[in-house]
C-alpha positions, 0 to 999 in steps of 0.5 A: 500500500506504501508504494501505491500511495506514494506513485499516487494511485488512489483507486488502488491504494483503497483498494489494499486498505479494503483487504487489509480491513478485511484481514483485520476484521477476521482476525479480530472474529477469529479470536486466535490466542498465541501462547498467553496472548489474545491476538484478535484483541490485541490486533483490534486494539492496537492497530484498528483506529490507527488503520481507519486513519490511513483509510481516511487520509487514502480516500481524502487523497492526502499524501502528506498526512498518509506518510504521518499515520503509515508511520504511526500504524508501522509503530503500533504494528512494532509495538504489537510485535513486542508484546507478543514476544514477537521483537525478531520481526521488523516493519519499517518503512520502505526506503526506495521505490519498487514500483517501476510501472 
């Protein structure tokens, strides 16, 4: 979503934050437990109102502030991940652009 978004293509970037909230939607219905932790509450939680945010900068086609809550739903996303004793995993911001067509 992060290169579609940055090579402005709108339709597609609502597009990935429709499935993308889908994804989040079952895994929230799933009520999936890993070890000690509730992952489906844990994800609604912690990355749910965040992610509705990105949807909102995506349909009001505002790149800038795009940048500003991807990079907060990378955090959250990161602090998820340690919670649940995941740390050797990493989201980070893509540095250059895959995207050539």
């Amino acid at each position: 979503m992060y290169f579609v978004v940055n090579s402005v293509n709108w339709e597609m970037s609502e597009c990935y934050a429709h499935e993308i909230e889908e994804t989040i939607e079952e895994i929230e219905a799933a009520n999936v437990m890993d070890e000690c932790f509730g992952i489906s509450k844990l994800v609604g939680t912690m990355t749910n109102l965040m992610f509705k945010k990105v949807e909102v900068t995506i349909e009001n086609r505002d790149k800038t502030a795009f940048s500003i809550f991807y990079k907060l739903i990378v955090q959250s996303c990161n602090s998820f991940l340690q919670t649940t004793k995941h740390h050797f995993n990493k989201i980070e911001t893509p540095t250059n652009d895959l995207l050539s067509n």
